[in-house]
C-alpha positions as CSV (number, residue, x, y, z in Angstrom):
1,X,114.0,73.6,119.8
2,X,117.8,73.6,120.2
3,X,118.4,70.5,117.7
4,X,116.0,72.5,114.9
5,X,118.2,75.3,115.4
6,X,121.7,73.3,114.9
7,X,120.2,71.4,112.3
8,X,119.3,75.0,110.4
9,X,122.7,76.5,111.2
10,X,124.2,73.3,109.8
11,X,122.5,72.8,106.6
12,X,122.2,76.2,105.9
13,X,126.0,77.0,106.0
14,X,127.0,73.8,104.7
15,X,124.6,73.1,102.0
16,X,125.9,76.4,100.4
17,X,129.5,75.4,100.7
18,X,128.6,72.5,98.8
19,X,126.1,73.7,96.0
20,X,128.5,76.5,95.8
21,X,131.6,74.4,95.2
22,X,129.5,72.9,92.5
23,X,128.4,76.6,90.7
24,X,131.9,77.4,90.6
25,X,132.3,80.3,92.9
26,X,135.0,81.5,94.0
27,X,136.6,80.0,97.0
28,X,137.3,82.8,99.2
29,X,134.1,84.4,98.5
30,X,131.8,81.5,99.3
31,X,133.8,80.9,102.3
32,X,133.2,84.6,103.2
33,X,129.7,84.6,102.2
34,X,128.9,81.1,103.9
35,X,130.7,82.5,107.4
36,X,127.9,85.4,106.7
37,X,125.1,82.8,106.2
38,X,125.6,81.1,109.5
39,X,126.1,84.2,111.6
40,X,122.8,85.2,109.8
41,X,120.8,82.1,110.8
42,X,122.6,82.6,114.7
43,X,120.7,86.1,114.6
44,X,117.9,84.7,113.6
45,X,117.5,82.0,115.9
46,X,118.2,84.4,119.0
47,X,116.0,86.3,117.9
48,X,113.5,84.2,117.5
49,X,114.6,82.9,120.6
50,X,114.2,86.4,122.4
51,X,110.7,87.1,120.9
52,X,109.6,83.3,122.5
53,X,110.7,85.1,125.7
54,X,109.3,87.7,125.8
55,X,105.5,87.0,124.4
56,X,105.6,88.6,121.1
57,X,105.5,85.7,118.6
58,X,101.8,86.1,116.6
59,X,99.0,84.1,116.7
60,X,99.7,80.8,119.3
61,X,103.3,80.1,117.8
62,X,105.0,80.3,121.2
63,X,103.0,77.4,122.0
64,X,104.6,75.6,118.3
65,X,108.1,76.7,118.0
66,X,108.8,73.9,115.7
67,X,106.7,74.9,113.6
68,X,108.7,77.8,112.7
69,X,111.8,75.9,112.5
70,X,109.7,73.2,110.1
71,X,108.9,75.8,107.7
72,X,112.6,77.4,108.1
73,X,114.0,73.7,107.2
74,X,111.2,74.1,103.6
75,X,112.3,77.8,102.8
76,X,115.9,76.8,103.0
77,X,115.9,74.2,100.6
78,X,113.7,76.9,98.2
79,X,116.5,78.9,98.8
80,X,118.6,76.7,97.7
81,X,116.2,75.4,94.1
82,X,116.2,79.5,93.9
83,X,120.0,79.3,93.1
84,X,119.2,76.9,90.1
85,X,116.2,79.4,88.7
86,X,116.6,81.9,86.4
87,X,116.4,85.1,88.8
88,X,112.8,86.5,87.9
89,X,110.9,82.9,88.9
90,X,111.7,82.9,92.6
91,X,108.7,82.4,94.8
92,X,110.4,84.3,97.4
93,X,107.3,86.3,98.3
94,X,105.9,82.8,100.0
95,X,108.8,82.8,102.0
96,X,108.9,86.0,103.4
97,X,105.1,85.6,104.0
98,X,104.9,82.5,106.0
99,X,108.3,82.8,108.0
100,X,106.6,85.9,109.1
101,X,103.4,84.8,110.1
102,X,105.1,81.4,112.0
103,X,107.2,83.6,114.2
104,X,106.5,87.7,113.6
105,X,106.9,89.8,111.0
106,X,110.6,91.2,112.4
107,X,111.8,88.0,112.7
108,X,110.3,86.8,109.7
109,X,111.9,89.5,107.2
110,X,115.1,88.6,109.2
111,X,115.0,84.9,108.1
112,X,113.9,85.4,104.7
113,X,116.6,87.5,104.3
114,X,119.2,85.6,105.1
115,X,118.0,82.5,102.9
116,X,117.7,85.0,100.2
117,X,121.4,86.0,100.5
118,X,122.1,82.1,100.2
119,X,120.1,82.5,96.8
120,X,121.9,85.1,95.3
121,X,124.8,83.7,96.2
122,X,124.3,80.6,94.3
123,X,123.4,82.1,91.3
124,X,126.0,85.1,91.2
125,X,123.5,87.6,91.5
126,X,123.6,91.0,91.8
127,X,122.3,93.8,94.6
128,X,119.7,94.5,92.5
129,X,118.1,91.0,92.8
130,X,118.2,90.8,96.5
131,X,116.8,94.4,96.6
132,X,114.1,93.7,94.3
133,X,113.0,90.4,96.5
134,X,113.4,92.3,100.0
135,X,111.5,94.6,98.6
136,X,108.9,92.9,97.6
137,X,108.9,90.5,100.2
138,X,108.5,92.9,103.1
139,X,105.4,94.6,101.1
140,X,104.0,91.1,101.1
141,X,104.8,90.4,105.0
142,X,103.3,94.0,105.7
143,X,100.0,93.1,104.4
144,X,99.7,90.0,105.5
145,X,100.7,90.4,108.7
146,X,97.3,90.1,110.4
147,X,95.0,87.7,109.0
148,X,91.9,88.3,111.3
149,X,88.5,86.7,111.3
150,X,87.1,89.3,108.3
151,X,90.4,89.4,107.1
152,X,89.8,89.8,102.7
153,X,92.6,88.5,101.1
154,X,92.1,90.7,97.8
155,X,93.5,93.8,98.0
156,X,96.4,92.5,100.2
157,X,97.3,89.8,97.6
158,X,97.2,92.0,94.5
159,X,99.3,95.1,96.3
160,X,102.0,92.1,97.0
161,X,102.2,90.7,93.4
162,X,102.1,94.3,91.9
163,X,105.4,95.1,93.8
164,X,106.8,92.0,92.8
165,X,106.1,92.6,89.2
166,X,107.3,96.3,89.4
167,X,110.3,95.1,91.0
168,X,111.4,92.8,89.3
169,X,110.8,95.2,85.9
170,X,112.8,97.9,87.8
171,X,115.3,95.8,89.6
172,X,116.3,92.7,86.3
173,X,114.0,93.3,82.8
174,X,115.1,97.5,83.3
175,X,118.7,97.0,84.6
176,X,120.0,94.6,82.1
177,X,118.2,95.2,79.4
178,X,118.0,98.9,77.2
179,X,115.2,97.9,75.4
180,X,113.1,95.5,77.2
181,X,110.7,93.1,74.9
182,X,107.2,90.9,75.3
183,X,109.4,88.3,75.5
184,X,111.3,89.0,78.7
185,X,107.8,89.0,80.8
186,X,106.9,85.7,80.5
187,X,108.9,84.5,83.4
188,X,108.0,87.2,85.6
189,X,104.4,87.1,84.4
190,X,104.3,83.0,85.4
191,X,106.4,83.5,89.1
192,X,103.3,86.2,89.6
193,X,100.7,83.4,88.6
194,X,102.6,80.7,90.8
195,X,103.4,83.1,93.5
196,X,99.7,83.9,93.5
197,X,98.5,80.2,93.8
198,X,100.8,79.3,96.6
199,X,100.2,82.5,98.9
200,X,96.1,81.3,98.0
201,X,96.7,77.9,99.3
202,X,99.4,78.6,102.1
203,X,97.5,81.7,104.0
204,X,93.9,79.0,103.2
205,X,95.9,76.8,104.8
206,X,97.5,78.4,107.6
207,X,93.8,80.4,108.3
208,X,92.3,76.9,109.1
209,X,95.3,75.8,111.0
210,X,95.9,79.4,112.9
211,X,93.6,81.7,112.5
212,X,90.3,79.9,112.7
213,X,91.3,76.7,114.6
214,X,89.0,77.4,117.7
215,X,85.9,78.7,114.8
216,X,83.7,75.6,115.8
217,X,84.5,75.5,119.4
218,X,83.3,79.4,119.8
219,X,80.4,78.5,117.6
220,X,79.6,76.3,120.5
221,X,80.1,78.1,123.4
222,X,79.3,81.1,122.5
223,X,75.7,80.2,121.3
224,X,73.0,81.4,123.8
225,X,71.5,77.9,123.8
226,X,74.7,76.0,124.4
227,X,74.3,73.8,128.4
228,X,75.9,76.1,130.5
229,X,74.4,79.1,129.3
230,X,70.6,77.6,129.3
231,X,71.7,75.8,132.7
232,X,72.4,80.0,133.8
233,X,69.3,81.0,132.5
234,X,67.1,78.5,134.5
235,X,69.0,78.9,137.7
236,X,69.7,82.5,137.9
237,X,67.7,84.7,134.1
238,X,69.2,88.4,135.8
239,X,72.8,87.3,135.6
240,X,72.3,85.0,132.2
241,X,70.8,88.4,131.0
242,X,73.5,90.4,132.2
243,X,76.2,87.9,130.7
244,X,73.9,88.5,127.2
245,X,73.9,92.5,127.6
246,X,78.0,92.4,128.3
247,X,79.1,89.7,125.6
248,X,77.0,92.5,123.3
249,X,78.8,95.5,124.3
250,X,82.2,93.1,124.0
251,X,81.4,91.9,120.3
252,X,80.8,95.6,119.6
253,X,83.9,97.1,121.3
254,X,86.4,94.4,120.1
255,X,85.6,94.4,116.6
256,X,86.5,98.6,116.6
257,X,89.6,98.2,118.6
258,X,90.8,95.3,116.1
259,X,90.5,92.6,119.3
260,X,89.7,88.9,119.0
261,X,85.7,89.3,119.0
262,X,85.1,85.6,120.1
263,X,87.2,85.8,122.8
264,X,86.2,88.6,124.2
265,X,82.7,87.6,123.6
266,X,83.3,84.2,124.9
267,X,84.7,85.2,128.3
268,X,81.4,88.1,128.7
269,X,79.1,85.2,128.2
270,X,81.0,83.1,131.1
271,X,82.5,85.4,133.3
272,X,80.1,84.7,136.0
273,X,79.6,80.8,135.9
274,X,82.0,78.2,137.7
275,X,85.5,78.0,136.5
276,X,85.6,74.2,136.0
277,X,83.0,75.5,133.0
278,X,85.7,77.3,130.9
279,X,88.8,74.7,131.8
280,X,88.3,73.5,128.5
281,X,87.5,76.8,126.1
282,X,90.5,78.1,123.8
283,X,93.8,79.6,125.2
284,X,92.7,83.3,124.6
285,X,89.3,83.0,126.4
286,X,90.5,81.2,129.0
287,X,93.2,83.7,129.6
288,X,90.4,86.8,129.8
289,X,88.6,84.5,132.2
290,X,91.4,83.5,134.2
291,X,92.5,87.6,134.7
292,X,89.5,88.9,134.9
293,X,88.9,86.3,138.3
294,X,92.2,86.8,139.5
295,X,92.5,90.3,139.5
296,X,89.9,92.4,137.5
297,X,90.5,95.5,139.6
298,X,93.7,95.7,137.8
299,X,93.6,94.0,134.9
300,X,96.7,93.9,132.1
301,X,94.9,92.9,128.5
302,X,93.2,94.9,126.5
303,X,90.3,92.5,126.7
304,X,90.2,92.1,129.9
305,X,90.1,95.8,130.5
306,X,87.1,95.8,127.9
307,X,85.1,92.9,130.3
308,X,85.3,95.1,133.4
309,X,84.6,98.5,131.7
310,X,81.4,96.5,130.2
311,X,80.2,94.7,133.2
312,X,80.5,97.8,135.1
313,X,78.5,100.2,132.4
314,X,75.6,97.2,131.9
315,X,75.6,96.9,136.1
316,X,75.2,100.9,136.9
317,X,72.9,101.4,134.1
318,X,71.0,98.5,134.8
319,X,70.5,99.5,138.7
320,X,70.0,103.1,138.0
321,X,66.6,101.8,135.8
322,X,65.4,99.2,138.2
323,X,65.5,102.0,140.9
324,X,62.9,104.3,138.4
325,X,65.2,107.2,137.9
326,X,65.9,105.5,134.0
327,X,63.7,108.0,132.6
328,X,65.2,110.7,133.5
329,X,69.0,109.3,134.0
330,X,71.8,111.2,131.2
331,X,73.4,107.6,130.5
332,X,76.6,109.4,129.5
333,X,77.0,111.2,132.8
334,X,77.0,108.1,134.1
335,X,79.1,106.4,131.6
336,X,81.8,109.1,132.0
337,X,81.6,109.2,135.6
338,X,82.7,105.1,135.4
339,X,85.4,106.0,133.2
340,X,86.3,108.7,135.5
341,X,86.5,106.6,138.4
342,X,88.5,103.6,136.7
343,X,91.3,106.5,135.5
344,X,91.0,108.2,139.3
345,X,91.6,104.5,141.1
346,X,94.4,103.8,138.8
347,X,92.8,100.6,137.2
348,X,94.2,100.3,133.5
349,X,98.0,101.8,134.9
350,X,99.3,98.4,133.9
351,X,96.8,98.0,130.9
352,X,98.5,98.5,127.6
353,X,95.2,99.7,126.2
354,X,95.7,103.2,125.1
355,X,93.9,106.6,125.9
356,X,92.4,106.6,122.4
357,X,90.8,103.2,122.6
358,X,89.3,103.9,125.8
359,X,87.5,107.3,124.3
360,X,86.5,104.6,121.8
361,X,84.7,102.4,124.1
362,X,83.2,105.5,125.9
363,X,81.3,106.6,122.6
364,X,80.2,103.0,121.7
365,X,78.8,103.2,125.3
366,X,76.9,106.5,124.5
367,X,75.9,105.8,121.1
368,X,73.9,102.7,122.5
369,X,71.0,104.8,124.2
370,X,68.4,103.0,122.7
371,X,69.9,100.0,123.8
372,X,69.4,100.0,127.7
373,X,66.0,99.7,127.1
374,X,66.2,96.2,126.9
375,X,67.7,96.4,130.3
376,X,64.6,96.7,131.7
């Protein structure tokens, strides 16, 4: 990662000493403003650097840094084709989108800002153009900053372009001109157009690379007839039905707490069956698996902490109706009484799931009533 980072820092401040030798500036303010540009792209590489630490990239970037540092390399030399464009046809709102969803969205705003400055530098620019573009571009980041499974990019995608446009009315066609004509939209109009296309094709692209990249392999393992789930049911049908009941309850929970569903739902199905079975399912399963074996008294992930509230719900209910008292059992007695205990023991101290989204498993539990009679 280290040579990426030099490489940035190196091109970045020199490339604008050069390009801006060549627009005429100023000596002594594109020496100030270059000295500015480095120290910006330091920041951002410790930062980046810090959030690798730490855990809190997005998606599965801290396991492809150089990705980030690949599309840093693309942005810069945008940046640097920006200073050459007349100031209302930068497709800046790409670059605040995608720097952000290759690292996070802090660091991402961070970086695009700082390659901004470089194009407003450039092209002698005033505070109103970087302010219309940050602007713009953090809306953009904001609502693109999770792009789940039934993520719809719509609504997201036409709130981004109709800040850009207002913005850049407000911020250039408003501010320089009194009387603004037809005329003076057709650039803005086309960089909304363009803008449009690429964040299409980019967030398409980085969806199939990201988001979805493990889509078949849970389409797999997660269907009720895949090997080791038909080898379960022949050897052992109470625990393969068991597995089913949980990975139901799992799908349901994680999709109202905003977790990954096929995860969650993955790890339910096979959280009973021989580990060499799961050495080769996605990262995020394997991680639920791997912490709900190790310790599931105490477990640290949200998901996790869903598996073992599950489990133990379908196992309590399911003993008190094989024992004949089902009839006359009040499920959500018992479903707060294993809530109860969980808090009492001290279970979910080290979760980070919340109080809230616990009392929003507990009523998913109770509004399944009609459910436990298939666990009979």
């Amino acid at each position: 990662m280290l040579p990426a980072e030099i490489a940035i820092f190196i091109l970045g401040a020199g490339g604008l000493m050069f390009l801006g030798r060549t627009r005429e500036i100023p000596q002594d303010r594109l020496l100030g403003m270059s000295v500015m540009t480095l120290l910006g792209l330091i920041v951002t590489g410790f930062r980046f650097r810090m959030e690798y630490i730490r855990g809190e990239l997005d998606y599965n970037n801290e396991y492809h840094v150089y990705r980030f540092w690949l599309c840093m390399g693309i942005s810069l030399a945008v940046s640097f084709a920006c200073g050459y464009l007349p100031v209302t046809g930068w497709p800046f709102l790409l670059v605040y989108v995608m720097l952000s969803l290759f690292s996070n969205m802090s660091t991402g705003i961070l970086a695009s800002s700082v390659l901004l400055l470089i194009s407003v530098t450039l092209c002698g620019a005033g505070e109103n153009v970087f302010a219309l573009y940050f602007i713009s571009g953090v809306v953009a980041a904001t609502v693109f900053q999770r792009l789940e499974s039934d993520f719809r990019l719509g609504i997201p995608l036409s709130v981004a372009i109709l800040t850009l446009l207002v913005c850049e009315t407000a911020g250039v066609i408003l501010t320089e001109n009194a009387r603004p004509s037809p005329e003076m939209f057709v650039i803005p109009v086309a960089n909304m157009i363009v803008s449009s296309l690429l964040l299409l094709g980019c967030l398409r692209l980085f969806s199939s690379m990201v988001v979805y990249r493990h889509r078949s392999t849970y389409l797999d393992i997660n269907d009720t007839e895949s090997p080791a789930l038909v080898r379960l049911r022949d050897e052992d049908k109470q625990e393969y039905m068991m597995a089913v009941h949980i990975a139901y309850f799992c799908e349901r929970i994680a999709r109202a707490l905003d977790l990954d569903a096929d995860a969650l739902k993955c790890a339910a199905y096979y959280h009973s069956i021989d580990e060499t079975e799961s050495s080769s399912f996605p990262p995020d399963a394997r991680k639920i698996l791997n912490e709900y074996r190790n310790d599931r008294n105490h477990p640290v992930s949200k998901e996790t902490a869903v598996l073992v509230c599950a489990e133990a719900v379908v196992t309590d209910i399911s003993r008190i109706i094989k024992d004949g008292s089902g009839a006359d059992a009040d499920y959500e007695r018992v479903i707060d009484g294993i809530f109860d205990n969980f808090l009492s023991e001290g279970s979910f101290d080290n979760c980070d799931i919340t109080m809230a989204q616990m009392c929003t498993m507990k009523k998913i539990f109770k509004r399944e009533k009609l459910y436990y009679d298939f666990l009979r």
